[in-house]
Biopython code that builds the backbone (N, CA, C, O; Angstrom):
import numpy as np
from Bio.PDB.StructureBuilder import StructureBuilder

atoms = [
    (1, "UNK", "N", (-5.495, 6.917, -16.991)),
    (1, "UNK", "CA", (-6.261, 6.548, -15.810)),
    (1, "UNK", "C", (-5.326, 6.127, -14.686)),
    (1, "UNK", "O", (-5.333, 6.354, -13.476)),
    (2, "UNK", "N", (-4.583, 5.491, -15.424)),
    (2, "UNK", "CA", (-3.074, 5.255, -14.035)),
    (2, "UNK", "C", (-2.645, 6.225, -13.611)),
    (2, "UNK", "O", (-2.172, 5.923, -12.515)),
    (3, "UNK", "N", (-2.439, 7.714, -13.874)),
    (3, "UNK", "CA", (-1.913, 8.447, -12.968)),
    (3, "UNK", "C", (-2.608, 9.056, -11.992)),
    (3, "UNK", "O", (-2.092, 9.514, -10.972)),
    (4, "UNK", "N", (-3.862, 9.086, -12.278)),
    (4, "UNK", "CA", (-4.833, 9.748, -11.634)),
    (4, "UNK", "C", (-4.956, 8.904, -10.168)),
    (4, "UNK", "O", (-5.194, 9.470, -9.102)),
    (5, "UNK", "N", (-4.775, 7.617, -10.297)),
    (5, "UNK", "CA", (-5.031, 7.230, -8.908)),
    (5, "UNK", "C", (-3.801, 7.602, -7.951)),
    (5, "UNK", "O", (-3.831, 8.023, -6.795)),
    (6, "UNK", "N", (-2.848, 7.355, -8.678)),
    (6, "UNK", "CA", (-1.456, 7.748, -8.256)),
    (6, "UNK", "C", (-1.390, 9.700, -7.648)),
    (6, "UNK", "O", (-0.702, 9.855, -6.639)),
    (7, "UNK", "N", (-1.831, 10.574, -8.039)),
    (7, "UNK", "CA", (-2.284, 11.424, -7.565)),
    (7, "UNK", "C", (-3.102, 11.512, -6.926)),
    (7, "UNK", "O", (-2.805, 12.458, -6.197)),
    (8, "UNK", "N", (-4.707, 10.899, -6.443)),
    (8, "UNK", "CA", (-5.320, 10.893, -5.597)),
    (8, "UNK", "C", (-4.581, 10.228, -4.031)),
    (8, "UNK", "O", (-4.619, 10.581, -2.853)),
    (9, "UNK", "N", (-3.994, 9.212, -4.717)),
    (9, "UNK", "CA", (-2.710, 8.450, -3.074)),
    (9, "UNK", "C", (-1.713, 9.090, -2.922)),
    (9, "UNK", "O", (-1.133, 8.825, -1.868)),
    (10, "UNK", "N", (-1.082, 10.111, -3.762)),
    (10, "UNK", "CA", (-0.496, 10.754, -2.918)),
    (10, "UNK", "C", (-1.077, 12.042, -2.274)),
    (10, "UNK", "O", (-0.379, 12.489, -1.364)),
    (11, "UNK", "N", (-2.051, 12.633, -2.519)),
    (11, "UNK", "CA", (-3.347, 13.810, -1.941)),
    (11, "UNK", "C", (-3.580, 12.884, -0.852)),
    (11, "UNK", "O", (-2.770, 13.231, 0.008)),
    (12, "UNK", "N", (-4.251, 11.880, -0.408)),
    (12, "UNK", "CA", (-4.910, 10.940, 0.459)),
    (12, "UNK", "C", (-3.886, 10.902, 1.493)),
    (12, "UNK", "O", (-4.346, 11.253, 2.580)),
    (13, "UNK", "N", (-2.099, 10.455, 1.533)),
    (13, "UNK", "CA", (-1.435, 9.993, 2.100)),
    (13, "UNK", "C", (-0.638, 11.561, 2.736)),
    (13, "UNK", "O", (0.067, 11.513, 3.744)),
    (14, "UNK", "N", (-0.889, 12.896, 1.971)),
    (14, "UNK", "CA", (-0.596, 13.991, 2.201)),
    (14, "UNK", "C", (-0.721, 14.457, 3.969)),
    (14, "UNK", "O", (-0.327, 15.429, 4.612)),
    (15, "UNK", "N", (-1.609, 12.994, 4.365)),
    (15, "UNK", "CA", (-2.180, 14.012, 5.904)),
    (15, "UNK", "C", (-1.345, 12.957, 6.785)),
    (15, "UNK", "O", (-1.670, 12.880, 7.970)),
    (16, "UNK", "N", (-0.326, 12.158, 6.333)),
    (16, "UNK", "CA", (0.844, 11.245, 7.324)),
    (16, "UNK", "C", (2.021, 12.175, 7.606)),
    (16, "UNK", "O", (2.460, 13.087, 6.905)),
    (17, "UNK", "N", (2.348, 11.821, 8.557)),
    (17, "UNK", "CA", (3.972, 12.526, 8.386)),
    (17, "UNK", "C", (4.648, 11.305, 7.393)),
    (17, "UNK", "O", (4.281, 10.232, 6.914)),
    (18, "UNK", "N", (6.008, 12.256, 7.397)),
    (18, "UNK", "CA", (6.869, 11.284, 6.435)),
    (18, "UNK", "C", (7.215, 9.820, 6.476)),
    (18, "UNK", "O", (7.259, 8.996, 5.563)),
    (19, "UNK", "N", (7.432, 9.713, 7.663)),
    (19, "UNK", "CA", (7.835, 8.227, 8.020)),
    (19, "UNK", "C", (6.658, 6.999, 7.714)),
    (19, "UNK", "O", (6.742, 6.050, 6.934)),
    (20, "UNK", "N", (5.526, 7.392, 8.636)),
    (20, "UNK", "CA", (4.330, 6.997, 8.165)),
    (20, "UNK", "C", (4.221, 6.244, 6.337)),
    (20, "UNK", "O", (4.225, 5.177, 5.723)),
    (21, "UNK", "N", (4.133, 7.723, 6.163)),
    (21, "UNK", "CA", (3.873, 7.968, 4.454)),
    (21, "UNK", "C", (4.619, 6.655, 3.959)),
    (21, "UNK", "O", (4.028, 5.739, 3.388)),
    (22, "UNK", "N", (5.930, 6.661, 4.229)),
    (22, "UNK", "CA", (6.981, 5.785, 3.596)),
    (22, "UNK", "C", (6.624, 4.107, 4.180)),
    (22, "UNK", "O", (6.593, 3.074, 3.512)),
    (23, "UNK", "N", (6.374, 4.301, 5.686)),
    (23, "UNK", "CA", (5.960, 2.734, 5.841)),
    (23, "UNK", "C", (5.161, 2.079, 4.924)),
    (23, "UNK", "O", (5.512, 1.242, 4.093)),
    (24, "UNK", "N", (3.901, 2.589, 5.168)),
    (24, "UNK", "CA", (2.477, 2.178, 4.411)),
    (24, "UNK", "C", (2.861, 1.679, 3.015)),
    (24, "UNK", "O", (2.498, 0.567, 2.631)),
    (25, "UNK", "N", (3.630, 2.543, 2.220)),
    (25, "UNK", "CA", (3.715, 2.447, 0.643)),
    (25, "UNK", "C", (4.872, 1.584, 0.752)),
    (25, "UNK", "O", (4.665, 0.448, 0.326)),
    (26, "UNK", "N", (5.842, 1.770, 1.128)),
    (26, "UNK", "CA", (6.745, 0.321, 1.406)),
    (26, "UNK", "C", (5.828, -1.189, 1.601)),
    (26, "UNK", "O", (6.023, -2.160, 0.871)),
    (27, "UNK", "N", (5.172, -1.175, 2.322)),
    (27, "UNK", "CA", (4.532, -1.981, 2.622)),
    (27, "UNK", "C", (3.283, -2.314, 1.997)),
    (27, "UNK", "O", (2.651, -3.121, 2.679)),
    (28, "UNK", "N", (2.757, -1.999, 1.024)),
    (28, "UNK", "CA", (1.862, -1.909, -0.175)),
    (28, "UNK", "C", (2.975, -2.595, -1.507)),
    (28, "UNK", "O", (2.835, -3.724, -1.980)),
    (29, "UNK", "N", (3.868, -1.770, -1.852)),
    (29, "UNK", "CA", (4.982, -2.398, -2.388)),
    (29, "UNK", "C", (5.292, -3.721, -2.340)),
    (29, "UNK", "O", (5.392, -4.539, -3.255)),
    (30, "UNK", "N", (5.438, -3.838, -1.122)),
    (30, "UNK", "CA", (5.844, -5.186, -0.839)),
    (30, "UNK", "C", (4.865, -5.776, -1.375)),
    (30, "UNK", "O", (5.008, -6.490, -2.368)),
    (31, "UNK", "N", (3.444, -5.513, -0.655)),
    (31, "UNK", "CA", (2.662, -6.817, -0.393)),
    (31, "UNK", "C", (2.351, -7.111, -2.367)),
    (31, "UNK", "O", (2.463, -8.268, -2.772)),
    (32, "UNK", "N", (2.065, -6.226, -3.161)),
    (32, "UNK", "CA", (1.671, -6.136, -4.903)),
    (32, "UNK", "C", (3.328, -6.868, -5.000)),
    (32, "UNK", "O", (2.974, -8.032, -4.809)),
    (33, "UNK", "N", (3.933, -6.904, -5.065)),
    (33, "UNK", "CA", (4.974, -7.682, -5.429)),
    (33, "UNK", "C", (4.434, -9.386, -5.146)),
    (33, "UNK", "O", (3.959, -10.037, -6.076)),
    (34, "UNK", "N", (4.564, -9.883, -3.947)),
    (34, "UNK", "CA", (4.430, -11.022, -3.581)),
    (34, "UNK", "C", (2.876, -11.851, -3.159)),
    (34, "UNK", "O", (2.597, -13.042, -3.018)),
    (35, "UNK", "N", (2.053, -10.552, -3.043)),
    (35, "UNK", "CA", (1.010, -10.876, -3.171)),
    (35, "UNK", "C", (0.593, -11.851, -1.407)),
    (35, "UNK", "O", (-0.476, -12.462, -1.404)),
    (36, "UNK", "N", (1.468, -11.905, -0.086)),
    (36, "UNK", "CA", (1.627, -12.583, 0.413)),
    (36, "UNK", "C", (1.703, -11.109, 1.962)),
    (36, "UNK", "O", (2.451, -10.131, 1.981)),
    (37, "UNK", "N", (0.729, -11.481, 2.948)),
    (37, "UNK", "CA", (0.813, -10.737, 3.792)),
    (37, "UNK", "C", (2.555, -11.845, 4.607)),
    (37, "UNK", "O", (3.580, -11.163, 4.632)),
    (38, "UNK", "N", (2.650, -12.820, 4.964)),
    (38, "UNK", "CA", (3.237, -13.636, 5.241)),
    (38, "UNK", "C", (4.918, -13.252, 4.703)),
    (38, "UNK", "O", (5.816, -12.743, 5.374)),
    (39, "UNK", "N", (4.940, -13.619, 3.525)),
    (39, "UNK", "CA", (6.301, -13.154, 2.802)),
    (39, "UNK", "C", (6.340, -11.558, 2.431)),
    (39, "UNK", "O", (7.088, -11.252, 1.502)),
    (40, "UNK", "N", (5.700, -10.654, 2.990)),
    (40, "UNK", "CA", (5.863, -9.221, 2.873)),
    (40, "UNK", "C", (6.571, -9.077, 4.344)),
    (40, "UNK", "O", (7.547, -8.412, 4.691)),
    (41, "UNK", "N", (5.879, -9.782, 4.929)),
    (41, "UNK", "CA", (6.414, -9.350, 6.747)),
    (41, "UNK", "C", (7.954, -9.993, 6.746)),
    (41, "UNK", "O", (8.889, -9.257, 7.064)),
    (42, "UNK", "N", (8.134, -11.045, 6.470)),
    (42, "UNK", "CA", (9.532, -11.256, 6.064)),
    (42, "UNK", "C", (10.306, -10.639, 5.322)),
    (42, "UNK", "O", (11.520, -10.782, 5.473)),
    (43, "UNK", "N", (9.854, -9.909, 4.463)),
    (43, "UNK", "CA", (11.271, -9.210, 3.507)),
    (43, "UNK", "C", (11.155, -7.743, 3.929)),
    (43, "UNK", "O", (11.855, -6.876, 3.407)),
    (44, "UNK", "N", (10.022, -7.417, 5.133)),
    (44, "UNK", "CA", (10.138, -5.922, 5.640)),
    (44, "UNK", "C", (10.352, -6.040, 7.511)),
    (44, "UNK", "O", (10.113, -5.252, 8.426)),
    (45, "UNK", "N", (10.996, -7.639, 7.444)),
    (45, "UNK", "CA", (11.401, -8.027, 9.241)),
    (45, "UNK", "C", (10.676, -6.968, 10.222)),
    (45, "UNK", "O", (11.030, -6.037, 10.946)),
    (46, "UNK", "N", (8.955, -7.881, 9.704)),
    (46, "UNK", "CA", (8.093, -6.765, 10.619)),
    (46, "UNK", "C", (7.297, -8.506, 11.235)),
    (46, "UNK", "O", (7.492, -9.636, 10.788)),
    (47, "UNK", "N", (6.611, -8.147, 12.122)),
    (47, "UNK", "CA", (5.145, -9.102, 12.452)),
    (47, "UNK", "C", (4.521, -9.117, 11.040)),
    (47, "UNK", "O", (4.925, -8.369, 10.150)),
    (48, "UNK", "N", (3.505, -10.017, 10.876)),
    (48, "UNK", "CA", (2.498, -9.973, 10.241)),
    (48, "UNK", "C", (1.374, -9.083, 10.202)),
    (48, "UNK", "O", (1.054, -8.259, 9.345)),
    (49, "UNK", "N", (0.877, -9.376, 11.202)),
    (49, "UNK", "CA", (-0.092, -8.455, 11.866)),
    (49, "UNK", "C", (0.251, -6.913, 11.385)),
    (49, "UNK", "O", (-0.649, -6.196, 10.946)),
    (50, "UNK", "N", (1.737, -6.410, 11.507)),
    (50, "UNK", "CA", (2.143, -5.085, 10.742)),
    (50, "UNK", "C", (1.647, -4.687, 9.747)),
    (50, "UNK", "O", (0.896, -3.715, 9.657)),
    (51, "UNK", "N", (2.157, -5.679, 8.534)),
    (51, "UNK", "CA", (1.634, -5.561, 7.372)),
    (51, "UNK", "C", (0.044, -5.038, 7.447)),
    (51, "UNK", "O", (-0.631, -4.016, 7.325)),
    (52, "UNK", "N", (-0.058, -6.287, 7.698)),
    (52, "UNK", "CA", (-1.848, -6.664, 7.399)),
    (52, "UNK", "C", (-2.609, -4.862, 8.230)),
    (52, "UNK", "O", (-3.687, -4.354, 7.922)),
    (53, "UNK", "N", (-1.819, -4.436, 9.037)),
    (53, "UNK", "CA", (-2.413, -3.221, 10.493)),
    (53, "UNK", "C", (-2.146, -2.026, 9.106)),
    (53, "UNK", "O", (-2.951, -1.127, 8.862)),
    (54, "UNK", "N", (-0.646, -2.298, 8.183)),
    (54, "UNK", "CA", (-0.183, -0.842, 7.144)),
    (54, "UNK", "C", (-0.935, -1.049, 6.016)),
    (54, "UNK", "O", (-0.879, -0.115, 5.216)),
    (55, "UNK", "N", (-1.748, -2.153, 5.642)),
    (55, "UNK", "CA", (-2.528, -2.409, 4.061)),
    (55, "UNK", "C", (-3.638, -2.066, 4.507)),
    (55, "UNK", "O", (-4.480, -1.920, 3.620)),
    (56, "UNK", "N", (-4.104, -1.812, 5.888)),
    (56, "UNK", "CA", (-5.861, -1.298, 6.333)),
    (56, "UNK", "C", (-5.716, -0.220, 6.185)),
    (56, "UNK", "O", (-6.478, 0.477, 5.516)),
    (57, "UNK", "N", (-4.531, 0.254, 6.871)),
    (57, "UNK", "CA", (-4.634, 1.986, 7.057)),
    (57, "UNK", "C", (-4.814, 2.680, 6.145)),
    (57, "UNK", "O", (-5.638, 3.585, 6.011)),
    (58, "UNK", "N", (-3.791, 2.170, 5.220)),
    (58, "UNK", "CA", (-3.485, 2.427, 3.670)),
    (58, "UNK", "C", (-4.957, 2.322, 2.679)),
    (58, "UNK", "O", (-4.822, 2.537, 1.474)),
    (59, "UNK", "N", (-5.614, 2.164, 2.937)),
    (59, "UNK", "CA", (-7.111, 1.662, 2.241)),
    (59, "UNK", "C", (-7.698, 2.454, 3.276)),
    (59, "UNK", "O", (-8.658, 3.007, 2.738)),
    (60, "UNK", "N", (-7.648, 2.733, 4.228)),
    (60, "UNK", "CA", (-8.520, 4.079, 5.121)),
    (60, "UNK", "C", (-8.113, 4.912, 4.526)),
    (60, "UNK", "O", (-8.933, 5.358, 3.723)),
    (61, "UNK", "N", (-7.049, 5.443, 4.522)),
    (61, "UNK", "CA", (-7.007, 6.792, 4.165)),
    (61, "UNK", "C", (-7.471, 6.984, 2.324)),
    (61, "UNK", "O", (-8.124, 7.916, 1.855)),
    (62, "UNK", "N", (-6.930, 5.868, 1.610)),
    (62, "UNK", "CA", (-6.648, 6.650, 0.554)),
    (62, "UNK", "C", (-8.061, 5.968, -0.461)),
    (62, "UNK", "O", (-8.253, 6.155, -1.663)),
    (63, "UNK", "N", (-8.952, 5.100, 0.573)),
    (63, "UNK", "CA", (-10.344, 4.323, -0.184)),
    (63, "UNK", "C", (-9.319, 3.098, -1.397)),
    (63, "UNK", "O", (-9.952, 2.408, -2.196)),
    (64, "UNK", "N", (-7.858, 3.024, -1.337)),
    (64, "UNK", "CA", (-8.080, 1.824, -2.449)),
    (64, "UNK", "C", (-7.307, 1.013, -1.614)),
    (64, "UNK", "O", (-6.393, 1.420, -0.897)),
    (65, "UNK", "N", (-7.760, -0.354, -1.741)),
    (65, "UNK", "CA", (-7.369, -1.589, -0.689)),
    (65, "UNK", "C", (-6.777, -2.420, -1.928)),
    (65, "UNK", "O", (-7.291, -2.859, -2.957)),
    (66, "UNK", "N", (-5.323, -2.455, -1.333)),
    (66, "UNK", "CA", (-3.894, -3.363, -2.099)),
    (66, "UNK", "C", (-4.588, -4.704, -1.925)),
    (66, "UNK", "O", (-4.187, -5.486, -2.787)),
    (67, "UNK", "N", (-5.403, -5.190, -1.188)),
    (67, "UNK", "CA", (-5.595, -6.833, -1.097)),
    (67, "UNK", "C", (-7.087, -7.409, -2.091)),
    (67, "UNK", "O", (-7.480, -8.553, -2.318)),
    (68, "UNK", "N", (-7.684, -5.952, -2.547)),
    (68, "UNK", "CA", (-8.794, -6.659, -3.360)),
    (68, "UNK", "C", (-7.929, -6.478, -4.969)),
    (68, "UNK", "O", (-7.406, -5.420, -5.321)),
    (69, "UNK", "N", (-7.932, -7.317, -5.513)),
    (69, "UNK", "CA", (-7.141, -7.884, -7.374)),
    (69, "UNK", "C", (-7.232, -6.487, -7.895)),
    (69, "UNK", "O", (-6.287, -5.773, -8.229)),
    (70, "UNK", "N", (-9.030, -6.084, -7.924)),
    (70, "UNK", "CA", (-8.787, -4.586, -9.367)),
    (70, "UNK", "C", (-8.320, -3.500, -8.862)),
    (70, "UNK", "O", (-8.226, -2.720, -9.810)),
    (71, "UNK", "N", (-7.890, -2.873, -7.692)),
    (71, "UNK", "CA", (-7.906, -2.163, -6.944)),
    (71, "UNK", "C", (-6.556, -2.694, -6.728)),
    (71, "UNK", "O", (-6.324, -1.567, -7.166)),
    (72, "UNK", "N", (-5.623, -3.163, -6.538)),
    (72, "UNK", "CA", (-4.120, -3.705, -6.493)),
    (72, "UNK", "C", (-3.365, -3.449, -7.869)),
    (72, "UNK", "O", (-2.200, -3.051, -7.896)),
    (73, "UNK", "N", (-4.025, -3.675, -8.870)),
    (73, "UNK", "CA", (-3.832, -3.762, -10.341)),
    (73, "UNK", "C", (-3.664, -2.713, -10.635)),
    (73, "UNK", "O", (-2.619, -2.315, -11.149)),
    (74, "UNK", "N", (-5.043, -1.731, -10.280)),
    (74, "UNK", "CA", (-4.888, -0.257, -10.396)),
    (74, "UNK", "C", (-3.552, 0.465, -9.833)),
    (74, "UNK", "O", (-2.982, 1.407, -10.382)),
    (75, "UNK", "N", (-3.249, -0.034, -8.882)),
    (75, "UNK", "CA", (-2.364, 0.118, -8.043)),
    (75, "UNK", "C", (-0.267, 0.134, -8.837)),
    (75, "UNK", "O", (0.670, 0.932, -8.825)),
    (76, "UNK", "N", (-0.516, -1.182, -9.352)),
    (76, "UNK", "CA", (0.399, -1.580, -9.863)),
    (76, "UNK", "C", (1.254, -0.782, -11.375)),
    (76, "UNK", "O", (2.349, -0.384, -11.773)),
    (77, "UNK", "N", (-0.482, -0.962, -11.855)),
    (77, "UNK", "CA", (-0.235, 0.044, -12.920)),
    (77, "UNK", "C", (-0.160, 1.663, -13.284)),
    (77, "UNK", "O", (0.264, 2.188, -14.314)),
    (78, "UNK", "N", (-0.786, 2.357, -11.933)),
    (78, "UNK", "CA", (-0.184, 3.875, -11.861)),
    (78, "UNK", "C", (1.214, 4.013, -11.340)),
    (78, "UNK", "O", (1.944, 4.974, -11.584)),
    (79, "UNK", "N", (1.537, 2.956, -10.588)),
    (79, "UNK", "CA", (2.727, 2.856, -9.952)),
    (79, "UNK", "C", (3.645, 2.411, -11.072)),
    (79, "UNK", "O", (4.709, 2.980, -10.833)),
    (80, "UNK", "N", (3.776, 1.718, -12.125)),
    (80, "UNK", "CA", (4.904, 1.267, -12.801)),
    (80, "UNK", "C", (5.546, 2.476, -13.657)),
    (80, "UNK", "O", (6.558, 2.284, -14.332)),
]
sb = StructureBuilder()
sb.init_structure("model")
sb.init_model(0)
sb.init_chain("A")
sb.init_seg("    ")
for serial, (resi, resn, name, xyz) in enumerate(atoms, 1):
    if name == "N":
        sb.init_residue(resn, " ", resi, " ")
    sb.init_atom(name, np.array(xyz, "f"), 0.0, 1.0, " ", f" {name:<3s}", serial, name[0])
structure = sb.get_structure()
């Protein structure tokens, strides 16, 4: 079941250019690590507001939002 989401986000994220692509999931990364819009913007020397603007988008495009627990988890675990 973990890979499958992991293939649907990368199908979903297919319609960014590259750079894009790489922010967002950098920044998803971050935030499932620390769990902290606050200490994500610090260890990716962005605003806050960044983050918080790349974890919406990131949940627009691809329907799964890094900031709700089962849906982060899911996240964590197609990703490991």
């Amino acid at each position: 079941a973990g890979n499958s989401i992991v293939t649907d986000v990368e199908r979903a994220l297919a319609v960014c250019g590259a750079a894009e692509r790489e922010r967002l999931v950098e920044a998803v990364h971050t935030y499932l690590r620390s769990g902290s819009i606050a200490e994500s913007a610090a260890e990716l020397f962005c605003h806050r507001n960044t983050v918080a603007n790349r974890l919406r988008r990131f949940a627009d495009l691809t329907g799964v939002d890094p900031m709700i627990p089962a849906e982060a988890a899911r996240l964590v675990v197609g990703w490991a």
